[in-house]
C-alpha positions, -999 to 999 in steps of 0.1 A, spaced: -171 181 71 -171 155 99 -138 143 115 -144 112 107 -144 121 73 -113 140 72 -96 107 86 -111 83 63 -97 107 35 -63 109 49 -59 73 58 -72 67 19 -45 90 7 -16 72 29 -27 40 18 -31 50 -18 7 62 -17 20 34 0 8 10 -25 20 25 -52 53 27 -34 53 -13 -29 39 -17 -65 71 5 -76 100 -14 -57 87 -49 -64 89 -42 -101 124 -24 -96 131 -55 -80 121 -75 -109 138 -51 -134 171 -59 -114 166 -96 -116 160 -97 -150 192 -72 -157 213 -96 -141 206 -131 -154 194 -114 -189 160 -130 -188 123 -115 -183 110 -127 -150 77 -126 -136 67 -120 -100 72 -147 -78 49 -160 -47 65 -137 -24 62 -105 -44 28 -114 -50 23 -119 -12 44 -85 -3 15 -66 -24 -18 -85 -12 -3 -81 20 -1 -45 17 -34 -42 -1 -50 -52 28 -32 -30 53 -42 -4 25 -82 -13 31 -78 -14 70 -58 22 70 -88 48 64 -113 27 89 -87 30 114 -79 63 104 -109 76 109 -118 55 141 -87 76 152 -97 106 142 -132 104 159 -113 91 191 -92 119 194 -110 154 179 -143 139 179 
């Protein structure tokens, strides 16, 4: 297998886990909220910006992965 390869497949792993570990806090987050003022709240402008934010850092992490991969075995 290529090294590119291996480094687009890591990069898509780390960027896999770290959304899911955004997705996770922001609703904690919103759990919390709606614990303490005893009402169901939704996600607000900047939760929704924390995520697409990461999302795209997610999209960008196995191209650069692999970019760095080929740099440095390759």
């Amino acid at each position: 297998m290529p090294i590119w390869v291996k480094g687009l497949l890591i990069g898509f792993g780390i960027s896999v886990t770290l959304i899911i570990f955004e997705y996770m806090a922001i609703n904690r987050e919103i759990a919390e909220k709606s614990k303490r003022i005893a009402k169901k709240v939704d996600w607000d402008s900047n939760q929704r910006a924390r995520l697409r934010g990461m999302m795209t850092f997610g999209a960008v992490l196995p191209v650069g992965c692999a970019i760095g991969a080929w740099l440095v075995w390759g």
